[in-house]
N, C-alpha and C positions, 0 to 999 in steps of 0.2 A: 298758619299752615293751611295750604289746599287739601280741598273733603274729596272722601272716595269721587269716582265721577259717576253721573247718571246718563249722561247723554249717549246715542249710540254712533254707529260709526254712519248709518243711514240717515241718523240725523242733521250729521256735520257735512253729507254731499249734497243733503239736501239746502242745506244752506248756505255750501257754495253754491249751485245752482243760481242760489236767490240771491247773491249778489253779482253776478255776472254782467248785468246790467248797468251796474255803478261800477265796476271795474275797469268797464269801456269804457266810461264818460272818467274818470281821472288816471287814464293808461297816459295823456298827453301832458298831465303835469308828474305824473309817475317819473317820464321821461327827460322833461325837462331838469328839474330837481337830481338825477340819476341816483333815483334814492326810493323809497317808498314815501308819500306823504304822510305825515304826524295820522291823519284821519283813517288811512287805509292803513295802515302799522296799528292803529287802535282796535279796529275792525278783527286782525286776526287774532290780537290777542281775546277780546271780547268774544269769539267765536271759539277760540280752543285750538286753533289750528294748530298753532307753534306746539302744541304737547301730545301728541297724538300717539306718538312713541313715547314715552316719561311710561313706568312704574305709578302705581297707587303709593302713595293720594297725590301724585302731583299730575299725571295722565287728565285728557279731558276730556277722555271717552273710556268706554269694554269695550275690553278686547279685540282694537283695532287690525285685522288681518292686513299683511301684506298686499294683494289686491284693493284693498278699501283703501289704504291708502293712498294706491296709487292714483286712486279714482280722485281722488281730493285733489290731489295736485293736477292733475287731467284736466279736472271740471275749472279749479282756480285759473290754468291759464287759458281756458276759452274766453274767461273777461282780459287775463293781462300779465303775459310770462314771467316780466319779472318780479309779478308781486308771487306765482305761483312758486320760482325758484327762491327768492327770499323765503318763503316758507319752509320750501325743504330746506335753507341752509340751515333753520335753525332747530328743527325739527329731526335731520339725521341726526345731528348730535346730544341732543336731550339724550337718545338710547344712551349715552356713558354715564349717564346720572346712575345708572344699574351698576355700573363698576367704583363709583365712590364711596367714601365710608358713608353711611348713616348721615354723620355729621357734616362733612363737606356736602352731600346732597343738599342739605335743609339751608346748608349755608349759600349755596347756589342758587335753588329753585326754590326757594319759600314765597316770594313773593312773584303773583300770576302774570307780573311783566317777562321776568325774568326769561331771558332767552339765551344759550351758546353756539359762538360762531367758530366751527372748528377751520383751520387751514394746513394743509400737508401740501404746499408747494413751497416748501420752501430751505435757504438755506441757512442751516445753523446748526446750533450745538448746545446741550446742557453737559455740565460739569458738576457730578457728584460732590456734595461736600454733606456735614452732618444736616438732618435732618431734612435733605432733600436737594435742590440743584440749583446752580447758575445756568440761567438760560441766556441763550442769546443768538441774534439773527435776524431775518425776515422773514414774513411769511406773508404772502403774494393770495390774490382769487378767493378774498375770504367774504362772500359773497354775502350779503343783509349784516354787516356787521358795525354801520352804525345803528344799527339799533340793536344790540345785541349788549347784553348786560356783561359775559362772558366770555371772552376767546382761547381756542385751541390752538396751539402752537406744539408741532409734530414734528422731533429731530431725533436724531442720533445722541446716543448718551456716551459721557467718556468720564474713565476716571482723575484723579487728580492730577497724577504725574502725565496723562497728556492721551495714553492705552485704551482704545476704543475698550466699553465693559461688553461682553457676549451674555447672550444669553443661554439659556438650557441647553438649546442647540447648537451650540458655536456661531450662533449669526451675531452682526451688529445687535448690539439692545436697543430700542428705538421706545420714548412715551412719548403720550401726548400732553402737554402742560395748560394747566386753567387758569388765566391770567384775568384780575377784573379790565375791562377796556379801559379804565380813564386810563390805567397804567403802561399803557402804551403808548409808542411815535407811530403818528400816522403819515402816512404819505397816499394823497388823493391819486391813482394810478388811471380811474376807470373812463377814459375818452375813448370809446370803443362803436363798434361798428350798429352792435344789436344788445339786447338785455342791458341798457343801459341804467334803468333803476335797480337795479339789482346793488350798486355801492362796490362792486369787489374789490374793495381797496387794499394796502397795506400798511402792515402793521409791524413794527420793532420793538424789542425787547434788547438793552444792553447787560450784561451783569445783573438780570434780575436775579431775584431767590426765588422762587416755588416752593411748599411743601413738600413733599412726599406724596401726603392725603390730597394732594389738588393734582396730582399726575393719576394716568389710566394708561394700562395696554391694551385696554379689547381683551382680551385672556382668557375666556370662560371661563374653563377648566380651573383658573386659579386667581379669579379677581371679582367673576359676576358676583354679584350677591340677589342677582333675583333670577327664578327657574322659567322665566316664560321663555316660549322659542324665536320673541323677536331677538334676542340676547344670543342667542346662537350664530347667526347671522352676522357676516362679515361686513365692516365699515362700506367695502368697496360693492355689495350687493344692495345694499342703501342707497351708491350712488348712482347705479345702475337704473334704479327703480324710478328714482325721481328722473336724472335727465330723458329717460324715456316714457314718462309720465306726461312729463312739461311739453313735449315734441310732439306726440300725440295732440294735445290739448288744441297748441298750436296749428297743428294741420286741421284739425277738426272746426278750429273758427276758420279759417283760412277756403274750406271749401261751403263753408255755410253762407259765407261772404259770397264766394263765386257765384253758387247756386242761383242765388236771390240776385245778383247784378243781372247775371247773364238773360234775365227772361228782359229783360230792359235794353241793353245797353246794343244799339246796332254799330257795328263798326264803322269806319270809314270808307266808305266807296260800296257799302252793303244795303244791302236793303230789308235784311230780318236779321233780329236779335241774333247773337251769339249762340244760344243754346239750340239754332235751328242747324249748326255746321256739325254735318256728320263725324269730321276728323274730333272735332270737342267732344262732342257727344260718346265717341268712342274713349278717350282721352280722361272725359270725368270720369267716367265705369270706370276703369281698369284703377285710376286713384282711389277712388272709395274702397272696391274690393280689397287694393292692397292694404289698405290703412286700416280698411274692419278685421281683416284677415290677420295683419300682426301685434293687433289691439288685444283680438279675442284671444291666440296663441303665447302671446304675455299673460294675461290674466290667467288664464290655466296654467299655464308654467308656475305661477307665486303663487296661486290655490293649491297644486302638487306640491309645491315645498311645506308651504304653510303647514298643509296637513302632515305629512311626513315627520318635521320638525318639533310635532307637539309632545310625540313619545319620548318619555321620561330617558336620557341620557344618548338621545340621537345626537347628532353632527350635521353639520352643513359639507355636505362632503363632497368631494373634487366633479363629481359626476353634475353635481345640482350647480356648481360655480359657473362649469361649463356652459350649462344649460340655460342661465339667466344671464352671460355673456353675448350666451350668441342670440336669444331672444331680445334682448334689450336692444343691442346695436342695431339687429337688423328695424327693428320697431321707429328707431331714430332716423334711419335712412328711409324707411320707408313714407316715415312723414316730412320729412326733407323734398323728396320725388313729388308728394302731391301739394308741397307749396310751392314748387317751381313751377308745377302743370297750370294751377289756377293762375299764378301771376304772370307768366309767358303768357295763355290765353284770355287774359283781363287788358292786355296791351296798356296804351299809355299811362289809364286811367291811373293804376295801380302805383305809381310812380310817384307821387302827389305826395307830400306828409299828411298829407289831411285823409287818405284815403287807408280804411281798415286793412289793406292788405301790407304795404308799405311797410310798418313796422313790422308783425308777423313776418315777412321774408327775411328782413334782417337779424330777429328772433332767432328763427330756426335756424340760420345759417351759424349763427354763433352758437346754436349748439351741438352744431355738427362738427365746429371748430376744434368745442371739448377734448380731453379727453376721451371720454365717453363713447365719445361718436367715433373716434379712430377704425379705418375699415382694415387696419392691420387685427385684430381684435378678431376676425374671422379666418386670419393665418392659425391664430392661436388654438381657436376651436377647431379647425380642419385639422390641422396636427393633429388634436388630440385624436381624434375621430378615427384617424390613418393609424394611431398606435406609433406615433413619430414622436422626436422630443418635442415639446410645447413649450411656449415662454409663457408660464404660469402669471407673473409680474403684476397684472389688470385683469386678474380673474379671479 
């Protein structure tokens, strides 16, 4: 059994800092591999990352705030996105350890490998039977999950004779089911453009059985069993946090790269460095600004909720969804805008696989590709804003 944790949350960014270093220098077998290496996968488990959202005594920090987290994965992917997004795969989902019994927790995460890879893309079905459900389907974009001891498989539940079951509300009833990995069909999906270590592969389930005790709804009100206010918090505010955590991060190496080339690198037919051309020069200000500007307007958004959320029987309520909706996307885009700036004005160089920009454009494009990243997302929050209907859906 994992002991209370001692470490702080200041401790763990300090020490992604400190590996940032080494994160660059195996970002090119990261890639090739489309996986994490055995060595870099050791690494975060060694450091704690994967549990940073986990409950005591499986947590490997106090009282990690929403901001602080986010900074973890920020700082992870200045060395290397996809190892910073493998972290959040495995690390949004720990928070449902809060909703299993006691016993399926320990049975889970007792041991500090131990990681869950959840996936809600997908299509399928459980069918109630006693003591819990036939699962069955695929489930698509389940991101670090060869190395993930656990998988979440997220469908529609129905009862025997064939009658979608509802819930309280009259909606579909949807869980999430905890499957060990070996017990799934994999199918290798991830030949993709950018975030290629990341594994997002798939995964099948025919006529499996699940327990009862190995499903979760998210449910606070009627499932959490621990009171802290990460637990209040929505799956999809978790997802929010990370892909524009990871984006950030991204843009942040991306103009560090620029900075430092530019005082070198004279163009073609030029005769002074890059950083001496007024249109750049105007070009990187207006980048940094925006990047510091929806950096620091994020962080204060998740320190407003944070604190808000602490008080004993609050809600994560429609006004706060909206607000880390429309903060995060623009945050995404905004770091999208200044990796297009640097690598439009890095011209050939950046073109190269061998050259630190190269991958980082590809990076961030795929995750503007996201979900996430959708700039429909900002219909959703101007509606709200207007007092119009809003398509709730990704909020």
């Amino acid at each position: 059994m994992l002991q209370t944790p001692t470490r702080t949350s200041a401790a763990l960014i300090a020490e992604a800092e400190k590996l940032i270093p080494w994160l660059r220098e195996q970002s090119a077998a990261i890639e090739a591999e489309r996986r994490l290496t055995p060595e870099v996968h050791a690494a975060m488990v060694d450091a704690g990352f994967y549990r940073i959202t986990m409950p005591e005594p499986f947590s490997s920090v106090e009282d990690c705030t929403l901001s602080e987290a986010m900074r973890i994965l920020e700082t992870l992917a200045r060395g290397d996105a996809s190892t910073a997004w493998s972290v959040w795969a495995a690390l949004g989902t720990p928070a449902m350890s809060a909703f299993l019994s006691e016993e399926g927790e320990r049975e889970m995460f007792g041991s500090r490998e131990a990681s869950v890879v959840n996936s809600i893309a997908a299509m399928g079905r459980a069918v109630a039977v006693d003591g819990g459900y036939r699962v069955t389907g695929t489930w698509s974009f389940a991101s670090g999950c060869r190395h993930a001891t656990w998988l979440g498989a997220h469908c529609p539940i129905f009862e025997a004779d064939g009658t979608p079951r509802r819930d309280t509300d009259g909606h579909q009833a949807e869980r999430t089911f905890l499957v060990p990995a070996g017990e799934v069909t994999w199918t290798d999906i991830w030949s993709v453009i950018g975030l290629r270590g990341t594994a997002s592969d798939a995964f099948s389930l025919n006529e499996h059985f699940v327990r009862h005790d190995h499903s979760i709804t998210r449910d606070f009100q009627r499932e959490c069993r621990e009171p802290g206010p990460l637990y209040r918090l929505s799956a999809m505010a978790m997802y929010e946090l990370a892909f524009s955590g990871v984006a950030l991060g991204i843009a942040r190496a991306v103009l560090d790269t620029f900075i430092d080339m530019s005082r070198n690198k004279i163009p073609r037919g030029k005769r002074s460095p890059i950083r001496d051309n007024a249109v750049v020069q105007t070009q990187c200000a207006q980048a940094e600004v925006r990047v510091r500007s929806a950096r620091l307007y994020l962080l204060h958004v998740y320190n407003e909720i944070w604190e808000a959320v602490q008080a004993p029987g609050s809600r994560f309520t429609l006004d706060q969804r909206i607000t880390v909706r429309m903060a995060s996307t623009h945050a995404i885009h905004q770091a999208r805008d200044a990796v297009d700036f640097a690598y439009n004005a890095a011209g050939a160089s950046a073109i190269f696989e061998t050259h630190p920009m190269e991958r980082r454009f590809r990076d961030v494009h795929t995750v503007t590709q996201q979900l996430q990243g959708r700039l429909s997302h900002f219909e959703s929050v101007g509606a709200y804003i207007l007092g119009a209907d809003p398509d709730l859906t990704f909020v």
